[in-house]
PDB file of N, CA, C and O in Angstrom:
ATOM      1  N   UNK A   1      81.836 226.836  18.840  1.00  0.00           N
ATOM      2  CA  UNK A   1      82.435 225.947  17.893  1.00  0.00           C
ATOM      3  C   UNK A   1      81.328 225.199  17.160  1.00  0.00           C
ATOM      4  O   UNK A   1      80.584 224.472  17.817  1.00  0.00           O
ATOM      5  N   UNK A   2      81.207 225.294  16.172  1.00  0.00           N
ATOM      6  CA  UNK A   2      80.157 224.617  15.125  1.00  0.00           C
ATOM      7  C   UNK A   2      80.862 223.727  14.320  1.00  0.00           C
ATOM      8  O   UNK A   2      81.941 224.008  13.799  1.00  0.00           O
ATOM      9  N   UNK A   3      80.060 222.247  14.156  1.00  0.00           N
ATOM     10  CA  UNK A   3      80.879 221.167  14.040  1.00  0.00           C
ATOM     11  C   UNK A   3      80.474 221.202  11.777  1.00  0.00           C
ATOM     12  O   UNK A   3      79.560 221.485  11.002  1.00  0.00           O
ATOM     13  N   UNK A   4      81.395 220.880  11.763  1.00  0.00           N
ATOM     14  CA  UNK A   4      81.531 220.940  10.251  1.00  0.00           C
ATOM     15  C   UNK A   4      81.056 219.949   9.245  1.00  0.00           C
ATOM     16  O   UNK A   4      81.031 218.879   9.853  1.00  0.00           O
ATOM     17  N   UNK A   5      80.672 219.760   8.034  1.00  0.00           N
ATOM     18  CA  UNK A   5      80.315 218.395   7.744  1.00  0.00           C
ATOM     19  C   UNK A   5      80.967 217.089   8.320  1.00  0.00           C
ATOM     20  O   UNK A   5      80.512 216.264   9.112  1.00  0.00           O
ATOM     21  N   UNK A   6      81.980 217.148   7.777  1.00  0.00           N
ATOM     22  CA  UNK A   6      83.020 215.866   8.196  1.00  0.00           C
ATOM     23  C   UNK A   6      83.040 215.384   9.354  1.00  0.00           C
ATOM     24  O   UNK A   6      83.630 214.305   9.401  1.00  0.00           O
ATOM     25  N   UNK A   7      82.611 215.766  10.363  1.00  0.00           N
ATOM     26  CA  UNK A   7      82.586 215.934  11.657  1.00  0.00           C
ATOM     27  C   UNK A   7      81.420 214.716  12.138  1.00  0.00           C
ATOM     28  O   UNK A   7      81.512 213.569  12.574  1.00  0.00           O
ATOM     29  N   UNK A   8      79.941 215.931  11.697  1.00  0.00           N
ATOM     30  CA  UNK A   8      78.866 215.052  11.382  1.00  0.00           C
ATOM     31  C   UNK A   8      78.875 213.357  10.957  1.00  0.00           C
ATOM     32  O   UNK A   8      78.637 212.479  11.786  1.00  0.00           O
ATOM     33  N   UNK A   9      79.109 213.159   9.900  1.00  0.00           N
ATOM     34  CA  UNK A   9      79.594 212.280   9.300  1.00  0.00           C
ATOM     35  C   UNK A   9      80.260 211.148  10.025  1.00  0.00           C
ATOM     36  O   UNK A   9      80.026 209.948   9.880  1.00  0.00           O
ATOM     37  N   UNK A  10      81.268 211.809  10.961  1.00  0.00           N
ATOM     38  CA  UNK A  10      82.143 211.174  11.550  1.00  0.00           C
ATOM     39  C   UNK A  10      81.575 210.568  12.815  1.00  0.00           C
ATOM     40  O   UNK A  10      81.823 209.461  13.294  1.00  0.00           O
ATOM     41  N   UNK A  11      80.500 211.823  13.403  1.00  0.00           N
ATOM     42  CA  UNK A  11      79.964 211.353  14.551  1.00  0.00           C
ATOM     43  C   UNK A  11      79.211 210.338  14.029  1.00  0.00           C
ATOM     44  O   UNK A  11      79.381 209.183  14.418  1.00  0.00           O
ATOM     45  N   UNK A  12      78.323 210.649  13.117  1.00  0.00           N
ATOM     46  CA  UNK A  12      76.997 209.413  12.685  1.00  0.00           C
ATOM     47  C   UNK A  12      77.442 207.739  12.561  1.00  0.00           C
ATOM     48  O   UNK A  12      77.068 206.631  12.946  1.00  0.00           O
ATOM     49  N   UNK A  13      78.638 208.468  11.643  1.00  0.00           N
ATOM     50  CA  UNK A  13      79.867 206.694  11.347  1.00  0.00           C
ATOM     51  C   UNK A  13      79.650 206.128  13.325  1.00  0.00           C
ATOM     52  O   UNK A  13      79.060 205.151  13.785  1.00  0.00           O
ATOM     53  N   UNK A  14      80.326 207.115  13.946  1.00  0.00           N
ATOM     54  CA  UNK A  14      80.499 206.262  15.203  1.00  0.00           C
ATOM     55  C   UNK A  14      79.124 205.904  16.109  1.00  0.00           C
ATOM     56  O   UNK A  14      79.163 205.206  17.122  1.00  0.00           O
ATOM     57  N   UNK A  15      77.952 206.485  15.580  1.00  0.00           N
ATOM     58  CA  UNK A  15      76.846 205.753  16.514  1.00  0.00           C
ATOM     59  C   UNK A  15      76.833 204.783  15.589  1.00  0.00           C
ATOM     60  O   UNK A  15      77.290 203.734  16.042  1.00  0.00           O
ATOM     61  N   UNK A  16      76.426 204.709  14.263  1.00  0.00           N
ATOM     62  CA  UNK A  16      76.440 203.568  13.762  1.00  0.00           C
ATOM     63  C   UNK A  16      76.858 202.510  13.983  1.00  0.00           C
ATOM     64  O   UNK A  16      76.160 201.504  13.862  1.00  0.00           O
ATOM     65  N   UNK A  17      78.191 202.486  14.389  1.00  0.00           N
ATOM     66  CA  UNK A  17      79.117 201.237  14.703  1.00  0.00           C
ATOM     67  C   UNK A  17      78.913 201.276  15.987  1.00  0.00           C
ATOM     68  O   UNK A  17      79.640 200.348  16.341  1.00  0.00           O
ATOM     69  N   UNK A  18      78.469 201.665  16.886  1.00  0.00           N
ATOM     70  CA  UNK A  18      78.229 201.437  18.266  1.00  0.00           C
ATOM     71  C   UNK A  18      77.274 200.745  18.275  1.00  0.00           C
ATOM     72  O   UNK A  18      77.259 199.770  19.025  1.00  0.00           O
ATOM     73  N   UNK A  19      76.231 201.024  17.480  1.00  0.00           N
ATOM     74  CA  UNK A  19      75.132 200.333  17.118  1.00  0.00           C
ATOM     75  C   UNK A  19      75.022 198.995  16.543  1.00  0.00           C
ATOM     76  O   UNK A  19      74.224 198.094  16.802  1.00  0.00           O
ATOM     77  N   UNK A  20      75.932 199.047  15.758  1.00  0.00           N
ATOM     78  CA  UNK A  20      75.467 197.258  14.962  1.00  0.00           C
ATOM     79  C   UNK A  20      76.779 196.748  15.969  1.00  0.00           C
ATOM     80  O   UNK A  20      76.396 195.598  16.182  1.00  0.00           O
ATOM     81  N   UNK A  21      78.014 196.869  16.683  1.00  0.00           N
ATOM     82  CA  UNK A  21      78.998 196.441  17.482  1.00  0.00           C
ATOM     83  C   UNK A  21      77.397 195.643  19.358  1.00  0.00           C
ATOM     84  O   UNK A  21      77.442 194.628  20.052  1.00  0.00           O
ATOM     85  N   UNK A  22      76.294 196.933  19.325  1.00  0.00           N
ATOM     86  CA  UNK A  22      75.662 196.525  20.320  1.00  0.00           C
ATOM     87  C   UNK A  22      74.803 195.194  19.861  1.00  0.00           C
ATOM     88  O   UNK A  22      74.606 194.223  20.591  1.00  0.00           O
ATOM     89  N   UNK A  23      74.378 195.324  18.641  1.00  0.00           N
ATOM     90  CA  UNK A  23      73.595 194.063  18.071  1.00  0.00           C
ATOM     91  C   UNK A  23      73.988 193.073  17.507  1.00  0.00           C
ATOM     92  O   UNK A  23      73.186 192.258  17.050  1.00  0.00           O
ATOM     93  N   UNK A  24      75.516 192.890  17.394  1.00  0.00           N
ATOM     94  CA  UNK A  24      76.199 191.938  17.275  1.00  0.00           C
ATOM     95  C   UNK A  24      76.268 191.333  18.744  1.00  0.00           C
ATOM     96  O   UNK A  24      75.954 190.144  18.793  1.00  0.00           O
ATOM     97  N   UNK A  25      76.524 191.762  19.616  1.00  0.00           N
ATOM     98  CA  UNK A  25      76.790 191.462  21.098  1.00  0.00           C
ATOM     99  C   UNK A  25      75.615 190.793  21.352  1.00  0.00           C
ATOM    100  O   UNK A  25      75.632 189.800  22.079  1.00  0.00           O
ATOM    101  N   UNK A  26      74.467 191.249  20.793  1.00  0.00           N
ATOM    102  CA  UNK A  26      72.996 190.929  21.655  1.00  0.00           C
ATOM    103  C   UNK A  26      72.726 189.279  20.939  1.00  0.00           C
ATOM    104  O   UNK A  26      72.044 188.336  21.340  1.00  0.00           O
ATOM    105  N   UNK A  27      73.424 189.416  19.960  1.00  0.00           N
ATOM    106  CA  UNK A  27      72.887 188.373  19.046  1.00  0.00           C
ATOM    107  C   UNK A  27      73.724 186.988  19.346  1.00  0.00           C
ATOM    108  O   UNK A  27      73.227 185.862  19.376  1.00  0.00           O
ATOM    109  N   UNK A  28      75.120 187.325  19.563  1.00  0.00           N
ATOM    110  CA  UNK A  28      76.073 186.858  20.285  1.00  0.00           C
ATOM    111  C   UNK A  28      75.461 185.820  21.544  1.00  0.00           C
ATOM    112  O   UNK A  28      75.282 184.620  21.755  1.00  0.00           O
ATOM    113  N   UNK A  29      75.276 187.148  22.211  1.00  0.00           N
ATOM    114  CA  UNK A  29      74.629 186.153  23.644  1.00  0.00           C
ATOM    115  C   UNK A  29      73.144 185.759  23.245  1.00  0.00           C
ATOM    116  O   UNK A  29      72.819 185.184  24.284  1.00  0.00           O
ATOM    117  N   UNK A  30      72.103 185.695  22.477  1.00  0.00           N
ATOM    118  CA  UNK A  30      71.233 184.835  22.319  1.00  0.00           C
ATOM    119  C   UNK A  30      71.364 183.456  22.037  1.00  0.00           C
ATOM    120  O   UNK A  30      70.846 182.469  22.561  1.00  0.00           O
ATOM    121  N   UNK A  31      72.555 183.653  20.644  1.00  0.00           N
ATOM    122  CA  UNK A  31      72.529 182.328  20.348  1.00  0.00           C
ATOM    123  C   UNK A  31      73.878 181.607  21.218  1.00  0.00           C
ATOM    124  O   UNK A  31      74.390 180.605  20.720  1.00  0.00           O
ATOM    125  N   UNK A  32      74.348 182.085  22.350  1.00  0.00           N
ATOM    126  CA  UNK A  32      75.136 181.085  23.282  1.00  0.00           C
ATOM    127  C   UNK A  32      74.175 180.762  24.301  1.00  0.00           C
ATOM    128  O   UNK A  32      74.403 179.711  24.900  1.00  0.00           O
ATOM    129  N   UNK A  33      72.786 181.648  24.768  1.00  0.00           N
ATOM    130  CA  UNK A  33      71.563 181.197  25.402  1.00  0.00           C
ATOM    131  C   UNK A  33      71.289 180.145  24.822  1.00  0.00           C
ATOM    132  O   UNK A  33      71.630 179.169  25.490  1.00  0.00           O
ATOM    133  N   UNK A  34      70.739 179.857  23.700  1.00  0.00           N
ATOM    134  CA  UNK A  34      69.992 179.083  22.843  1.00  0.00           C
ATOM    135  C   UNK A  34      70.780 177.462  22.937  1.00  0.00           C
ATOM    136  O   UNK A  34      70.240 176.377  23.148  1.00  0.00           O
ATOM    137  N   UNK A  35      71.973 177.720  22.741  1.00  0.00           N
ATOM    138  CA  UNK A  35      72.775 176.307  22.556  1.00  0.00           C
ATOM    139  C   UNK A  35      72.846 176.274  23.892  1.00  0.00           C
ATOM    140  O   UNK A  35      73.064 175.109  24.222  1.00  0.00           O
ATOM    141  N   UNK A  36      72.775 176.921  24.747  1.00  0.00           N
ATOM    142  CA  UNK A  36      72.640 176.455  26.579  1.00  0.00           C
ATOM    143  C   UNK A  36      71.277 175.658  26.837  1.00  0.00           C
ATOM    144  O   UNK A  36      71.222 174.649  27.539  1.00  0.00           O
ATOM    145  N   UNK A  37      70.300 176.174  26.254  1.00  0.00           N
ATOM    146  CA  UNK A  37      69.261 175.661  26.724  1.00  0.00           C
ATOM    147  C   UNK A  37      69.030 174.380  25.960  1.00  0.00           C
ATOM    148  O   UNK A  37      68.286 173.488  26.367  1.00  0.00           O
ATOM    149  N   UNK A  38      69.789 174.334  24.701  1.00  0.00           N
ATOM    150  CA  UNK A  38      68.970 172.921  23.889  1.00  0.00           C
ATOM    151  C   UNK A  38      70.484 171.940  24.735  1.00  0.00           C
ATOM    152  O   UNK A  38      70.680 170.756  24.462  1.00  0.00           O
ATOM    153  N   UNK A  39      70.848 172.259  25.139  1.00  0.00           N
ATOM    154  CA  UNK A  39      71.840 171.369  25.953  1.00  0.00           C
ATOM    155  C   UNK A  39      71.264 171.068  27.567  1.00  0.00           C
ATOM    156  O   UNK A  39      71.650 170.068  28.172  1.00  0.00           O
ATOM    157  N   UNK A  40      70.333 172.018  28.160  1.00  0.00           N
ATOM    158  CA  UNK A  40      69.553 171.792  29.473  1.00  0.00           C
ATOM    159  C   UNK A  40      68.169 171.078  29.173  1.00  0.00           C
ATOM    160  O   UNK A  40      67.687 170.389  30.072  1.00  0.00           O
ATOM    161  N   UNK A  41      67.248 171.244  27.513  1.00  0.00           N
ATOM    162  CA  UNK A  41      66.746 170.420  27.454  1.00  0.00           C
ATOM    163  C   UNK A  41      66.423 168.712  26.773  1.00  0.00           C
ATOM    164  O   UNK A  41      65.369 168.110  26.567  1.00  0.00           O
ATOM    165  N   UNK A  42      68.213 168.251  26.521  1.00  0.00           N
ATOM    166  CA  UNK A  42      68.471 167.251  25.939  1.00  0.00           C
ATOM    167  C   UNK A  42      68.711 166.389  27.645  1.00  0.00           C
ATOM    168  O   UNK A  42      68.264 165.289  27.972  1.00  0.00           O
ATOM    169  N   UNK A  43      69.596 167.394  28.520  1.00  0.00           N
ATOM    170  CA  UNK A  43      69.870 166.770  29.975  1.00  0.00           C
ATOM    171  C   UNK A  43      68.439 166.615  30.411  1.00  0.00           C
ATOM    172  O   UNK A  43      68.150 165.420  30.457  1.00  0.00           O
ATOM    173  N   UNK A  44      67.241 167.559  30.815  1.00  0.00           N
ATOM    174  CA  UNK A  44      65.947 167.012  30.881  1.00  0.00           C
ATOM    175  C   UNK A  44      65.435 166.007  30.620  1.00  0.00           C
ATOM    176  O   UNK A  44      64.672 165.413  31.382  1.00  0.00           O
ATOM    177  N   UNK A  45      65.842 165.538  29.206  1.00  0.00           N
ATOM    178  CA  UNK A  45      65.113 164.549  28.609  1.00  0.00           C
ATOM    179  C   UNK A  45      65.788 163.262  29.167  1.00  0.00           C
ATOM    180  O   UNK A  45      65.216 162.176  29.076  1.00  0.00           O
ATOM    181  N   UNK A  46      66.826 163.376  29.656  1.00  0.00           N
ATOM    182  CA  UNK A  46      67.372 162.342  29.908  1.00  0.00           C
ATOM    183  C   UNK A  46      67.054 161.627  31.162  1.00  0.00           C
ATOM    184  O   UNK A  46      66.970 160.427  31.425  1.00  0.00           O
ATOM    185  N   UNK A  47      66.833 163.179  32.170  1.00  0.00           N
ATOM    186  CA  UNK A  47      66.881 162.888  33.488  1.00  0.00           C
ATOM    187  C   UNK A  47      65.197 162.267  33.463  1.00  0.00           C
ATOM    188  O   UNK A  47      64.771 161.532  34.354  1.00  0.00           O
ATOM    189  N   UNK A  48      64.419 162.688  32.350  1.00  0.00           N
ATOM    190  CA  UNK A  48      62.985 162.220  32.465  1.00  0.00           C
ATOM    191  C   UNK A  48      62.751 160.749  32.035  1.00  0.00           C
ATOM    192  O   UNK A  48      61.946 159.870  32.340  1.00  0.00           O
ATOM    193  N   UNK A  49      63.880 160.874  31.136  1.00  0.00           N
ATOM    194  CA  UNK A  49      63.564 158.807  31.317  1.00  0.00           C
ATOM    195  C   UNK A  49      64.351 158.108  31.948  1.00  0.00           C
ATOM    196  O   UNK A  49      64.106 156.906  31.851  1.00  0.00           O
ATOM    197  N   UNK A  50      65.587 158.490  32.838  1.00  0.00           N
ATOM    198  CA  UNK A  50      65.789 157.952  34.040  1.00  0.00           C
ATOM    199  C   UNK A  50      64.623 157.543  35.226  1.00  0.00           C
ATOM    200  O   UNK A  50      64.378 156.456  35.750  1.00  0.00           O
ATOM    201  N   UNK A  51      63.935 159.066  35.441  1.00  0.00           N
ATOM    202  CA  UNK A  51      63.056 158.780  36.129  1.00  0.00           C
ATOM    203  C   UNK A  51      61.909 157.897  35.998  1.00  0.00           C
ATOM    204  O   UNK A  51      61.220 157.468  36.923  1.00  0.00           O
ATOM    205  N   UNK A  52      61.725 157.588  34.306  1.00  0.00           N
ATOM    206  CA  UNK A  52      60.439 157.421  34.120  1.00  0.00           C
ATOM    207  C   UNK A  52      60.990 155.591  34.545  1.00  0.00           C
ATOM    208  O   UNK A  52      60.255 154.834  35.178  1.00  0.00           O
ATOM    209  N   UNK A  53      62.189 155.247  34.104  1.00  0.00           N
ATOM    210  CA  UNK A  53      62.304 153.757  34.056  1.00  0.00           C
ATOM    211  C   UNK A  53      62.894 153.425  36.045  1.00  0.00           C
ATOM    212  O   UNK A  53      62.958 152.278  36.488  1.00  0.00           O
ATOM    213  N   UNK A  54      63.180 154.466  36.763  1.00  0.00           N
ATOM    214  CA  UNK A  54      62.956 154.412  37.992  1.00  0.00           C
ATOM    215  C   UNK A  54      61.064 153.719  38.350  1.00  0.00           C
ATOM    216  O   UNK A  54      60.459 152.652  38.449  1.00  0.00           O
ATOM    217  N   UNK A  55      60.850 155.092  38.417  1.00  0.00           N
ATOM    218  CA  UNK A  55      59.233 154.567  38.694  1.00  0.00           C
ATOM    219  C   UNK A  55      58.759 153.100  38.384  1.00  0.00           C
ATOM    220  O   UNK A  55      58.025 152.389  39.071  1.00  0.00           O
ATOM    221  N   UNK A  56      59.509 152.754  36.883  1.00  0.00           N
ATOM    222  CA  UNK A  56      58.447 151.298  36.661  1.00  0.00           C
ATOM    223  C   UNK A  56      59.563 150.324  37.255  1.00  0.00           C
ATOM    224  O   UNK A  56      59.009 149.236  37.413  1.00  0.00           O
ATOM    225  N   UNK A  57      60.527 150.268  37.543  1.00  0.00           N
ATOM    226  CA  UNK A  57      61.233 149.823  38.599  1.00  0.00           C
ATOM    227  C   UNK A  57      60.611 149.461  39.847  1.00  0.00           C
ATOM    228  O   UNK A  57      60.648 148.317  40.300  1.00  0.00           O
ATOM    229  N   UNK A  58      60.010 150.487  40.429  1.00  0.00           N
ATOM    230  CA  UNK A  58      59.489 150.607  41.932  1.00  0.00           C
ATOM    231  C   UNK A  58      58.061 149.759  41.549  1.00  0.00           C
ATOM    232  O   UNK A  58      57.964 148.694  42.160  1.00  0.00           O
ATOM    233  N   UNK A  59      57.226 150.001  40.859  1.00  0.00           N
ATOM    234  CA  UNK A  59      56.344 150.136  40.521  1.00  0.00           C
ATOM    235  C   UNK A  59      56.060 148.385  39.926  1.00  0.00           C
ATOM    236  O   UNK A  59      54.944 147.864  39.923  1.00  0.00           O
ATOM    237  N   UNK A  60      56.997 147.878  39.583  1.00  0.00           N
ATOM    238  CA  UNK A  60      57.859 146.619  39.457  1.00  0.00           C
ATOM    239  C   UNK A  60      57.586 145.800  40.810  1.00  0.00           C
ATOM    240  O   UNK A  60      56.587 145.130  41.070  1.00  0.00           O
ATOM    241  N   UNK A  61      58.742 146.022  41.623  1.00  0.00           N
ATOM    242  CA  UNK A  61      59.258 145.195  43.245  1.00  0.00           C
ATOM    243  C   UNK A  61      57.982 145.645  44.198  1.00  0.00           C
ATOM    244  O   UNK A  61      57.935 145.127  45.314  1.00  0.00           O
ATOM    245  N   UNK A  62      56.917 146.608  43.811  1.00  0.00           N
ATOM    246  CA  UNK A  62      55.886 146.335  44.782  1.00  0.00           C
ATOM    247  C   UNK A  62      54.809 145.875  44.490  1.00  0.00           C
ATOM    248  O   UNK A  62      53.761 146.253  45.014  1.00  0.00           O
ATOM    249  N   UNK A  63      54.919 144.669  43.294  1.00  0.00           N
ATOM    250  CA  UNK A  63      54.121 144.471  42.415  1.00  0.00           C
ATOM    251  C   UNK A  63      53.362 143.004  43.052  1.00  0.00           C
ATOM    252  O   UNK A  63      54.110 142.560  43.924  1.00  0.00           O
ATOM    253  N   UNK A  64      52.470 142.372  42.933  1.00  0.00           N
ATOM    254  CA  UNK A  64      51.765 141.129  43.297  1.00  0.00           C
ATOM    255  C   UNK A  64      52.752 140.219  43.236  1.00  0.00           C
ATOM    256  O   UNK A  64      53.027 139.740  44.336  1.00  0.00           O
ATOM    257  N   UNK A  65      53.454 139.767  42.222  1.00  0.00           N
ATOM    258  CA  UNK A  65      53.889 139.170  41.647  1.00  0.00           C
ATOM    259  C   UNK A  65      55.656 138.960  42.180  1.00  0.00           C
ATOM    260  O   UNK A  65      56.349 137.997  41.852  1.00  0.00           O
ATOM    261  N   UNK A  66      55.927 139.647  42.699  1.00  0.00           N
ATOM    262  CA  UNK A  66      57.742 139.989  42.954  1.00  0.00           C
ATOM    263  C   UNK A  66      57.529 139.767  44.565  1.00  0.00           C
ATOM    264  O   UNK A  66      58.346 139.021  45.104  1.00  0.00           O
ATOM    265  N   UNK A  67      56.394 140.409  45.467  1.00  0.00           N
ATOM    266  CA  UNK A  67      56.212 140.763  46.548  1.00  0.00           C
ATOM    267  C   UNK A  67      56.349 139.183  47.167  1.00  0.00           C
ATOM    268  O   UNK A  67      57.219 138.695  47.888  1.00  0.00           O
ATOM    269  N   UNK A  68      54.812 138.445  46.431  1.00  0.00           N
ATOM    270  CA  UNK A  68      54.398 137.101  47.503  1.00  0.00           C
ATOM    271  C   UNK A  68      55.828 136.107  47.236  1.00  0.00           C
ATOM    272  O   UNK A  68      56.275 135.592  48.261  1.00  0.00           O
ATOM    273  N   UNK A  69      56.667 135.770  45.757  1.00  0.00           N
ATOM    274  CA  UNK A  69      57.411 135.116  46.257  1.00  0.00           C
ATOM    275  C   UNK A  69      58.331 135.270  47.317  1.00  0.00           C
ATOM    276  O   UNK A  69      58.769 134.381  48.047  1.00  0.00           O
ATOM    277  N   UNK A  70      58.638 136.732  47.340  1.00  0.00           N
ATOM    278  CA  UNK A  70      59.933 137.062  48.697  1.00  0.00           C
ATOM    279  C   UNK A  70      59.105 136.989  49.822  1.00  0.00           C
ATOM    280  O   UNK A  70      59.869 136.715  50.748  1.00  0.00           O
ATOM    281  N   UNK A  71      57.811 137.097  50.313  1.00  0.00           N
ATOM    282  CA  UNK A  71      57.222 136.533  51.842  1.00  0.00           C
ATOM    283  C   UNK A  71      57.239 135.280  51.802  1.00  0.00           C
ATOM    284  O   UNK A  71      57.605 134.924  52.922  1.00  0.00           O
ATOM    285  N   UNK A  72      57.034 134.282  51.086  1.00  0.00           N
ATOM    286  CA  UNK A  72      57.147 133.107  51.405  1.00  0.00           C
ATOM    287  C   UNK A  72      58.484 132.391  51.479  1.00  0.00           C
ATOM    288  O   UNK A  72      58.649 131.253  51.919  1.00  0.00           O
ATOM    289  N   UNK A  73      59.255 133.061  51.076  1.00  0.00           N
ATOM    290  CA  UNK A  73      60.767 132.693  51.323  1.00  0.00           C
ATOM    291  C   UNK A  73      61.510 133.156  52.045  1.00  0.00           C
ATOM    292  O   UNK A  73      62.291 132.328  52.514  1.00  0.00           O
ATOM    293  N   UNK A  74      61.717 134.713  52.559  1.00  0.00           N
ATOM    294  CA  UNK A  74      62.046 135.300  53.718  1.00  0.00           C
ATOM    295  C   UNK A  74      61.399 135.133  54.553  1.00  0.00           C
ATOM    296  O   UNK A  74      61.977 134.807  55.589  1.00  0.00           O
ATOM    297  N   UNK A  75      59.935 135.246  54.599  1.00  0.00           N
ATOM    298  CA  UNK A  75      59.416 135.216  55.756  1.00  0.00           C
ATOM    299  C   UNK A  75      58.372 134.064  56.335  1.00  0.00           C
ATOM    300  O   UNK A  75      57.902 134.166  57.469  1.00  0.00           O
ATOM    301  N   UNK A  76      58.042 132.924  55.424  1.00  0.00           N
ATOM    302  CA  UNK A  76      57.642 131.774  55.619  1.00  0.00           C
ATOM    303  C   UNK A  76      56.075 132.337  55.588  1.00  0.00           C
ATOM    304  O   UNK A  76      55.302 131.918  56.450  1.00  0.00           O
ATOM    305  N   UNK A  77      55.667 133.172  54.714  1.00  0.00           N
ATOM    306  CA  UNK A  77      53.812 133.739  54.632  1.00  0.00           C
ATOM    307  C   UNK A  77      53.470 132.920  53.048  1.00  0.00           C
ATOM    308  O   UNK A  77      54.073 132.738  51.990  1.00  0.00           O
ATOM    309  N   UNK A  78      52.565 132.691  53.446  1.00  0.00           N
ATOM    310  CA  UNK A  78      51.690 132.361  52.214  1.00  0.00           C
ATOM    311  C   UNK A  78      50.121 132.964  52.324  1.00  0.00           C
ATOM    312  O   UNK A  78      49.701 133.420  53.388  1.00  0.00           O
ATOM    313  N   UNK A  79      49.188 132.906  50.923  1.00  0.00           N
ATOM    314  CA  UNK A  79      48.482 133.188  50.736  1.00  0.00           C
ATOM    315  C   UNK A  79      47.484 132.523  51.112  1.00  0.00           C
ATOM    316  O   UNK A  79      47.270 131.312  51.046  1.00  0.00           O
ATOM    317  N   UNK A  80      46.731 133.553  51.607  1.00  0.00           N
ATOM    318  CA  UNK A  80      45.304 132.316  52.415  1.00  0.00           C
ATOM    319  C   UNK A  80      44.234 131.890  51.769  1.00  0.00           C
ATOM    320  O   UNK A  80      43.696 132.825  51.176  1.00  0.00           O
ATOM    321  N   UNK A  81      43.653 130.800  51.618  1.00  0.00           N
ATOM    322  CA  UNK A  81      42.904 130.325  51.124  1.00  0.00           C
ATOM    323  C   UNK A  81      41.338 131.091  51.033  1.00  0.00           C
ATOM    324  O   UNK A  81      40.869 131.459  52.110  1.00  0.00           O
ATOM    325  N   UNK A  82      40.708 131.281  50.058  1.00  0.00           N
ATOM    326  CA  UNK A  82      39.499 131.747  50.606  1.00  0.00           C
ATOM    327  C   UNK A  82      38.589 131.602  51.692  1.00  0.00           C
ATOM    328  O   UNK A  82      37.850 132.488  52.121  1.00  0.00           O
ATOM    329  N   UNK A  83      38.701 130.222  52.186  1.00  0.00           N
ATOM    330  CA  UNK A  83      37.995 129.814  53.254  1.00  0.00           C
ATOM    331  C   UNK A  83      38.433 130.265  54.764  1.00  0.00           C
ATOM    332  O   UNK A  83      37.882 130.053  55.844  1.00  0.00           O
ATOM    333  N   UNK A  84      39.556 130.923  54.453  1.00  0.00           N
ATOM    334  CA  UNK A  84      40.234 131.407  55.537  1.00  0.00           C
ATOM    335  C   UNK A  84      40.445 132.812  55.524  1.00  0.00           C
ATOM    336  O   UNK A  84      41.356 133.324  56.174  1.00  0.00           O
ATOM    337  N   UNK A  85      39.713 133.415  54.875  1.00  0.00           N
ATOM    338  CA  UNK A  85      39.494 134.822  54.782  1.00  0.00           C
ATOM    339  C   UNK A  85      38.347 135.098  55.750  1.00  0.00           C
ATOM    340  O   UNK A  85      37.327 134.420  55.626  1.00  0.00           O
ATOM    341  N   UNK A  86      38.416 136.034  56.706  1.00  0.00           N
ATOM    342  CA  UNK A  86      37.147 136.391  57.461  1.00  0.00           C
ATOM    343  C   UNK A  86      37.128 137.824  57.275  1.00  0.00           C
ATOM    344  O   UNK A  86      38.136 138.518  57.406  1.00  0.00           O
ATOM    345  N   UNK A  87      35.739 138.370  56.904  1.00  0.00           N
ATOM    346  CA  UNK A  87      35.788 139.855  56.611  1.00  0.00           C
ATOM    347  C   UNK A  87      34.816 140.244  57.806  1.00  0.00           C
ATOM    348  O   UNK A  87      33.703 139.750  57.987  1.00  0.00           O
ATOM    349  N   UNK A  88      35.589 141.470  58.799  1.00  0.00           N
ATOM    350  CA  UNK A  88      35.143 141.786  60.199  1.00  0.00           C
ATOM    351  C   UNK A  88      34.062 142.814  59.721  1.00  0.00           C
ATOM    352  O   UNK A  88      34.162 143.330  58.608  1.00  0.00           O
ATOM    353  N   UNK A  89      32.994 143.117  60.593  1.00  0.00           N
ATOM    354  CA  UNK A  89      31.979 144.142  59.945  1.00  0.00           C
ATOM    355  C   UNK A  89      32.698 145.368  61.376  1.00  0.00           C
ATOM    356  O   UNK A  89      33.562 145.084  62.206  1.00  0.00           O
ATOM    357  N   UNK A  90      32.086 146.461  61.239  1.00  0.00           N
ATOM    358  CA  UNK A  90      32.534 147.220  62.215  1.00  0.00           C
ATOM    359  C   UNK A  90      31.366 147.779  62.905  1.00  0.00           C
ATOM    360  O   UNK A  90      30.378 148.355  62.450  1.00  0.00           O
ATOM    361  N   UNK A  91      31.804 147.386  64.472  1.00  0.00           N
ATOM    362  CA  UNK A  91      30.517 147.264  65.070  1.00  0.00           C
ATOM    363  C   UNK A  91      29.655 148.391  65.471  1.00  0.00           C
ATOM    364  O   UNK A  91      28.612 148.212  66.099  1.00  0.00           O
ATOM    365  N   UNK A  92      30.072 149.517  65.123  1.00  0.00           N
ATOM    366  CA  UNK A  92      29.371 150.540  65.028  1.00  0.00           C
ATOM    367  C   UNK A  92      28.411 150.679  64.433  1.00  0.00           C
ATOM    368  O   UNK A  92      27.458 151.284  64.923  1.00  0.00           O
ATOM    369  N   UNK A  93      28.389 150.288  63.507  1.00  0.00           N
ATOM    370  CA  UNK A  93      27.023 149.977  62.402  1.00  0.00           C
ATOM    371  C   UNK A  93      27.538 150.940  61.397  1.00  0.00           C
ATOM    372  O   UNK A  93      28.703 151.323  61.296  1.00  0.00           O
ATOM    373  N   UNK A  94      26.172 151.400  60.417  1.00  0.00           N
ATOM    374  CA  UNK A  94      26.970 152.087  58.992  1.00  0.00           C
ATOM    375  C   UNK A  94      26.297 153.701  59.662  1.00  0.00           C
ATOM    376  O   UNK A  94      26.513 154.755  59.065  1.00  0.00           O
TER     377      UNK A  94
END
């Protein structure tokens, strides 16, 4: 059986459309990738200045300044005078 013009034709029509039907698909799922990811890196950005205003938070309450008033009020400490600083040498030598 030998396939006739029309035939030809007919087959070529159908890779064709198999073809741009596959690169419609491909293109399809890129750009639903694409709007996935600028939506994972807007949540990034967010979660990065959560974190970042965490840190100066912490970075905050263990600070000189936040620390000595809560020992002297919870815990009755104050800061020692210079004259009452003794710096131990270690007797091993250097």
């Amino acid at each position: 059986m030998t396939l006739k013009g029309r035939h030809w034709v007919a087959l070529w029509l159908a890779g064709f459309l198999a073809t741009a039907a596959a690169v419609v698909w491909r293109q399809t799922a890129a750009l639903a990738t694409a709007r996935e990811l600028r939506s994972l890196q807007s949540v990034r950005g967010a979660l990065e200045t959560s974190r970042a205003a965490a840190a100066a938070a912490v970075r905050r309450a263990r600070s000189r300044a936040v620390l000595v008033p809560l020992a002297a009020s919870r815990l009755g400490l104050r800061v020692p005078q210079d004259t009452e600083i003794v710096i131990l040498q270690d007797p091993r030598g250097r």
